[in-house]
C-alpha positions as MATLAB code, in Angstrom:
seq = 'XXXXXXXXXXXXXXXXXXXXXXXXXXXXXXXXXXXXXXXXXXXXXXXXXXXXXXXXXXXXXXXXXXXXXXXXXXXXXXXXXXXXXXXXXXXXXXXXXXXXXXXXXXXXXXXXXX';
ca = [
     -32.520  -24.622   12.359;
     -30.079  -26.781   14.026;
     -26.293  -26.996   12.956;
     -24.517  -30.052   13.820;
     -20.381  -30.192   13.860;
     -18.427  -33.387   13.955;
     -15.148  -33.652   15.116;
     -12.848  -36.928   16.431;
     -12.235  -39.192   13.206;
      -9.242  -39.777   11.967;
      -6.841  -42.630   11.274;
      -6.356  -45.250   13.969;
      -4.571  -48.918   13.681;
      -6.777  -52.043   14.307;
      -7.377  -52.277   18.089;
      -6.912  -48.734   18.514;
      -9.801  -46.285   20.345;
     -11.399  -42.945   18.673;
     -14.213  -40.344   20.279;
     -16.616  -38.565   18.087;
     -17.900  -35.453   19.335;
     -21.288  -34.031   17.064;
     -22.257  -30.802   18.956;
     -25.336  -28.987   18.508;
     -25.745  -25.354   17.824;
     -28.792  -25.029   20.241;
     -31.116  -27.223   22.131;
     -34.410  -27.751   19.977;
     -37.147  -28.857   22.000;
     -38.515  -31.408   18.978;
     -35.339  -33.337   18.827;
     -35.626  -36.532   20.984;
     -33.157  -38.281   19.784;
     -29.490  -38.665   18.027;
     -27.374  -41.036   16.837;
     -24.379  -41.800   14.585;
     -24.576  -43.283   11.089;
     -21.737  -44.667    8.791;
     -21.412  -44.911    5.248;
     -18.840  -47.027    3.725;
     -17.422  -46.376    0.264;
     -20.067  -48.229   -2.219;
     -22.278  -48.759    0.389;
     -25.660  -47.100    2.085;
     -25.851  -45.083    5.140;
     -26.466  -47.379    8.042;
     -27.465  -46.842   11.652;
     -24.257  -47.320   14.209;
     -25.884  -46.542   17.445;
     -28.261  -43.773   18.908;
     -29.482  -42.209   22.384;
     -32.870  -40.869   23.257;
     -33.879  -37.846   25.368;
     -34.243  -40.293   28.301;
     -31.218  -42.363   27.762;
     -32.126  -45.270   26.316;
     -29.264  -46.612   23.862;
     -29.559  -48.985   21.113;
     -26.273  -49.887   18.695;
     -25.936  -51.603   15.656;
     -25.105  -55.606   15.801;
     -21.424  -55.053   14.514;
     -20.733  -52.838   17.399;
     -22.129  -53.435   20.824;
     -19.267  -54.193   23.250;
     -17.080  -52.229   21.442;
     -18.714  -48.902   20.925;
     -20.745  -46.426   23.249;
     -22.977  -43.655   22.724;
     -23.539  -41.089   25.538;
     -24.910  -37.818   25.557;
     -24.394  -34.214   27.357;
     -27.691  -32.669   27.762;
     -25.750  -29.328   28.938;
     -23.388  -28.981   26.575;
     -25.952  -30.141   23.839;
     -23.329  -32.963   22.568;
     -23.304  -36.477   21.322;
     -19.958  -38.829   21.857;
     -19.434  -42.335   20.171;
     -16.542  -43.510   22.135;
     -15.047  -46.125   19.674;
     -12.410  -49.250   21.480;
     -11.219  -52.321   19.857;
     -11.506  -50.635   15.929;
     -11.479  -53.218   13.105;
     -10.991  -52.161    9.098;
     -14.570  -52.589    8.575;
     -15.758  -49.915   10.576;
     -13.918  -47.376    8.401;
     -16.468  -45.375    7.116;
     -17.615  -41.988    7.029;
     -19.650  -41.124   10.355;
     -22.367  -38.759   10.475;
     -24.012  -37.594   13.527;
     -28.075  -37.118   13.156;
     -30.568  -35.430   14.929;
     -34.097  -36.434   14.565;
     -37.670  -34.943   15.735;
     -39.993  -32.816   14.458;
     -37.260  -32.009   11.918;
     -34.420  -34.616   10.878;
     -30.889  -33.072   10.817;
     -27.576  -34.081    9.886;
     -23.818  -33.329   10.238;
     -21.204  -32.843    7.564;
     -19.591  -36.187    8.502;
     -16.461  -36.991    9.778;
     -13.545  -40.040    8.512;
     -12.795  -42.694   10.152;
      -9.815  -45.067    8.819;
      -8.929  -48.072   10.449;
      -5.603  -49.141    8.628;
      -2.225  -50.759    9.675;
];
């Protein structure tokens, strides 16, 4: 079983930069890769970017230039550094872990607002 804690949302003005952390409780050997997922109020859970064991990144269409994914194989964490925030990415993130066995976090708010 593999735990997964968010941390980093919060309330930002347009323009403004956030970092999610999503650390793992331990290092499963069937996980090969994670990711972050939103979901909007009224809307389904969609795909905002994701990292494989080897590094290879792929983000969502909304949010490539403006958000990274990057990964700390040591520490067994996930970051989504998040520049240049606009009101529609304010959403509930969830960070997701997927193998063998598909886990997810408790989900963290993000609230883009002036």
């Amino acid at each position: 079983q593999v735990e997964l804690v968010e941390s980093g949302g919060g309330w930002v003005q347009p323009g403004g930069s956030l970092r999610l952390s999503c650390a793992a409780s331990t290092r499963s050997p069937s996980i090969w890769v994670m990711g972050w997922y939103r979901q909007a109020p009224g809307k389904q859970r969609d795909l905002v970017a994701r990292i494989t064991l080897g590094g290879k990144t792929n983000y969502t269409d909304s949010v490539k230039g403006r958000f990274t994914i990057s990964r700390d194989s040591a520490k067994n964490t996930v970051y989504l550094q998040m520049n240049n925030l606009k009101p529609e990415d304010t959403a509930v993130y969830y960070c997701n872990a997927n193998g063998a066995v598909e886990y997810w976090g408790q989900g963290t708010q993000v609230t883009v607002s002036s």
